[in-house]
Short mmCIF file of the C-alpha atoms (twelve columns), coordinates in Angstrom:
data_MODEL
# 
_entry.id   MODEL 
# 
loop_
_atom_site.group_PDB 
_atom_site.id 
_atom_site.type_symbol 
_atom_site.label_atom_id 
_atom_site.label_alt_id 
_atom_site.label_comp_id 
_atom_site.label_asym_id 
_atom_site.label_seq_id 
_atom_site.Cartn_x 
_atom_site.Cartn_y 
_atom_site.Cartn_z 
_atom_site.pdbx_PDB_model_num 
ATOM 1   C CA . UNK A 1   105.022 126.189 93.630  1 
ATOM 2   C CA . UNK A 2   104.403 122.338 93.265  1 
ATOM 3   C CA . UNK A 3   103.073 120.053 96.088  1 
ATOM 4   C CA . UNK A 4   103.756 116.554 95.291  1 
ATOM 5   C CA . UNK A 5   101.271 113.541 97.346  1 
ATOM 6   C CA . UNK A 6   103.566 110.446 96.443  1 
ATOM 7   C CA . UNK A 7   101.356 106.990 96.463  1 
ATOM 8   C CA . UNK A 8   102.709 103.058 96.854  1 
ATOM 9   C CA . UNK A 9   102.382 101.457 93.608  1 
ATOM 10  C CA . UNK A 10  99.937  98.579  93.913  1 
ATOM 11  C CA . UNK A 11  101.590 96.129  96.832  1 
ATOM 12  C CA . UNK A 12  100.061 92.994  94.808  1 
ATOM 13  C CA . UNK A 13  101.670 93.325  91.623  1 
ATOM 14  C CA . UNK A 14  101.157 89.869  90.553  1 
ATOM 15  C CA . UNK A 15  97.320  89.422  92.324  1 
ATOM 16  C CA . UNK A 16  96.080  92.384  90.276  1 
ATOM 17  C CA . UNK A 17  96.202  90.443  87.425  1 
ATOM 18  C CA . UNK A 18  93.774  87.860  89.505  1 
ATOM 19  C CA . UNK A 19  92.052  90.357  91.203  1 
ATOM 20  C CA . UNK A 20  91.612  93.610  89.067  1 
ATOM 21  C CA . UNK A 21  88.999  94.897  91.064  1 
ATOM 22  C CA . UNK A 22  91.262  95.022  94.704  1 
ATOM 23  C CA . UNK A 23  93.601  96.805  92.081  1 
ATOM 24  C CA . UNK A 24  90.881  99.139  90.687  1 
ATOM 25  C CA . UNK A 25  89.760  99.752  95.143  1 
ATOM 26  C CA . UNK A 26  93.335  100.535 95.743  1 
ATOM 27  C CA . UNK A 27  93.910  103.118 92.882  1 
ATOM 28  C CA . UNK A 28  90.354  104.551 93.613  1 
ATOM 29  C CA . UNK A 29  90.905  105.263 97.004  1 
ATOM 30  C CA . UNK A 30  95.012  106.357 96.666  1 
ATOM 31  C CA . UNK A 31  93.841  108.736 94.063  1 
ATOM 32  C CA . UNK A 32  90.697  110.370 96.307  1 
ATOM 33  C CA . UNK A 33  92.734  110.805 99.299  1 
ATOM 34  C CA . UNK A 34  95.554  112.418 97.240  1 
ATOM 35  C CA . UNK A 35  92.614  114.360 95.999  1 
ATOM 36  C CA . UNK A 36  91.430  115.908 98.845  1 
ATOM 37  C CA . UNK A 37  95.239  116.433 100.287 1 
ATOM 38  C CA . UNK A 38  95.730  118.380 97.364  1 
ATOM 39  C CA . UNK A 39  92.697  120.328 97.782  1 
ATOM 40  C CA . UNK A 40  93.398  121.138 101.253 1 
ATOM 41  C CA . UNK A 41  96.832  122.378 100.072 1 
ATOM 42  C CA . UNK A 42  95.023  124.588 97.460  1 
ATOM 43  C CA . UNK A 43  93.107  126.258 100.124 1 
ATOM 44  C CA . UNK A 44  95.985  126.917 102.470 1 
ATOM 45  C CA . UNK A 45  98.006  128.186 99.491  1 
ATOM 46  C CA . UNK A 46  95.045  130.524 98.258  1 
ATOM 47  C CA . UNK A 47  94.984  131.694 102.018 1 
ATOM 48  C CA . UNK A 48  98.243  132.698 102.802 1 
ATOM 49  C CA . UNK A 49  99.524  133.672 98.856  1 
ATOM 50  C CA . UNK A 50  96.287  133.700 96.554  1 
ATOM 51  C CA . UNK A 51  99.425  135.367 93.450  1 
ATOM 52  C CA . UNK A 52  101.248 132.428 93.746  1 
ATOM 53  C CA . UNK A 53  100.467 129.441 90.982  1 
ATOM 54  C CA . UNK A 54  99.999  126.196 92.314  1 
ATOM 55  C CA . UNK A 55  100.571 123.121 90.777  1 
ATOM 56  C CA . UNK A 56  99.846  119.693 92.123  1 
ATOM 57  C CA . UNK A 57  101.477 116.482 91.284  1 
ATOM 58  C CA . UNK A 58  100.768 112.989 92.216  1 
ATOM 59  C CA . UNK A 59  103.245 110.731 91.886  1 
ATOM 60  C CA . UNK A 60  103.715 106.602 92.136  1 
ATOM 61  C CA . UNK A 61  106.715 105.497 93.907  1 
ATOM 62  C CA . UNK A 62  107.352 102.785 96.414  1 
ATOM 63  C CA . UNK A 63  110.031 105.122 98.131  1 
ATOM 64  C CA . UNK A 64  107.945 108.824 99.341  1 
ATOM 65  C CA . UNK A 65  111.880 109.882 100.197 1 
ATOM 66  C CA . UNK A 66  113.071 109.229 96.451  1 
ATOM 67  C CA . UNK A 67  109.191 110.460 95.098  1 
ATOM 68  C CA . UNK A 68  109.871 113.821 96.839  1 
ATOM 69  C CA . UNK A 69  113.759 114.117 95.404  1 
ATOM 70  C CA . UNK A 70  113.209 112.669 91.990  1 
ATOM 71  C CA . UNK A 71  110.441 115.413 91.500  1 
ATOM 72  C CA . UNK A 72  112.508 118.003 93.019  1 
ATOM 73  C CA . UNK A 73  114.649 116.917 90.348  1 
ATOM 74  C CA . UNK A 74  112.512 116.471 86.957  1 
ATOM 75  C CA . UNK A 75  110.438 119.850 88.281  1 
ATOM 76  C CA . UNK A 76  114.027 121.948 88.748  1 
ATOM 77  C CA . UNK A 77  112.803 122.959 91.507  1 
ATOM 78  C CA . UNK A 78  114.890 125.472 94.034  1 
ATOM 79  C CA . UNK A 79  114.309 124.359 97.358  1 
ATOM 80  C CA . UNK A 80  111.813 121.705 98.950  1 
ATOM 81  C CA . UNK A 81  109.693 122.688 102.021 1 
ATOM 82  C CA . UNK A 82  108.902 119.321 103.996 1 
ATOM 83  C CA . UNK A 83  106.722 119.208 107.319 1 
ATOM 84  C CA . UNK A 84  107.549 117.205 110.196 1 
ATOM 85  C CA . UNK A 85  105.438 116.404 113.316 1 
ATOM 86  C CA . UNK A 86  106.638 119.040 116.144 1 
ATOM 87  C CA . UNK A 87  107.232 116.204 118.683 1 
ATOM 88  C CA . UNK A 88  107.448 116.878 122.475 1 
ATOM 89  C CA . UNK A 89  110.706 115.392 124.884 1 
ATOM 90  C CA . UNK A 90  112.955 113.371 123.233 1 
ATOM 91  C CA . UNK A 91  110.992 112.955 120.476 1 
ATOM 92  C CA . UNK A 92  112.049 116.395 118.917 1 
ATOM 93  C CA . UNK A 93  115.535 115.367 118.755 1 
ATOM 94  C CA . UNK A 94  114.810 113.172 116.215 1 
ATOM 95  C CA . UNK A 95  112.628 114.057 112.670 1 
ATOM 96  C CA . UNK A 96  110.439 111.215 110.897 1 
ATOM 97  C CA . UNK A 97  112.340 109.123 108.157 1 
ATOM 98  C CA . UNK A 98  110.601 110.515 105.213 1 
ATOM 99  C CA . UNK A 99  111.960 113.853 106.362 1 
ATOM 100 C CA . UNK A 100 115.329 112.915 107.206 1 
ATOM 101 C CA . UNK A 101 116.024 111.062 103.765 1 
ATOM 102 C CA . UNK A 102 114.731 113.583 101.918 1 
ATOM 103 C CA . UNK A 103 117.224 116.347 104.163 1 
ATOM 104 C CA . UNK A 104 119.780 114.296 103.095 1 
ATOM 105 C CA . UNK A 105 119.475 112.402 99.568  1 
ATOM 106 C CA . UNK A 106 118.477 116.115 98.503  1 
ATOM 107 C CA . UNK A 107 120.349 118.280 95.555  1 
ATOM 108 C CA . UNK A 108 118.823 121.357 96.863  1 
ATOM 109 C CA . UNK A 109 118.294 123.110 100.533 1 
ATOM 110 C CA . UNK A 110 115.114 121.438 102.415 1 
ATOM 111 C CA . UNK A 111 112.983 123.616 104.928 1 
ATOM 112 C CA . UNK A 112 111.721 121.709 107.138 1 
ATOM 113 C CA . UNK A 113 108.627 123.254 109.043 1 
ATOM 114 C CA . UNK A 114 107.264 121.638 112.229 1 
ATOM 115 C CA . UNK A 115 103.397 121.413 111.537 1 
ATOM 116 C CA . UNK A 116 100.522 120.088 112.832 1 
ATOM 117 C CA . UNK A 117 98.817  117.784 110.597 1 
ATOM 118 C CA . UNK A 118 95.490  119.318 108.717 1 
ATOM 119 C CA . UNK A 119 93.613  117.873 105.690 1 
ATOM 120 C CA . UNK A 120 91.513  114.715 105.775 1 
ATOM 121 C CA . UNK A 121 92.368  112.482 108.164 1 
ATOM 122 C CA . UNK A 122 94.680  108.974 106.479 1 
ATOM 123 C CA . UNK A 123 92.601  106.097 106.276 1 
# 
């Protein structure tokens, strides 16, 4: 099993040559909350299947969709398992972009699981 966190490159390309240290803050702190999402996956994984191997991957792309598929792709993976918010009237008609794109820009099936969120909370 592989759980993939996928991160923005750098937004300020250009001003991280000026300013390596906003560059250094952003990696830094992308990196540490992937980190502990990761680690919170790890412990739900080691819950619910402590024989399965884990592996966790963090990957750059400005797209989380096309992060998601492209590893999907370069991992050969079998199926992708994707959680979306369970929303409440007309709300849950309707699933969050990431989740749709990757449903349908996808080579292989996608479950998608309705989940409340858990892990550290986003900045």
């Amino acid at each position: 099993m592989i759980a993939v966190y996928v991160v923005d490159p750098y937004p300020y390309l250009s001003i991280a040559e000026v300013n390596p240290l906003g560059f250094s803050a952003y990696i830094q702190a992308a990196n540490s909350f992937a980190a502990e999402i990761h680690n919170a996956v790890v412990t739900l994984a080691n819950t619910i299947a402590p024989t399965v191997s884990l592996e966790c991957l963090l990957i750059e792309d400005t797209s989380i969709s096309q992060g998601i598929v492209q590893s999907s792709v370069s991992q050969h993976c079998d199926l992708i398992v994707i959680g979306a918010h369970g929303r409440g009237g007309i709300g849950r008609l309707f699933l969050g972009s990431v989740t749709t794109k990757v449903v349908n820009e996808a080579a292989v099936p996608v479950l998608v699981l309705l989940v409340k969120p858990f892990g550290p909370e986003r900045p």
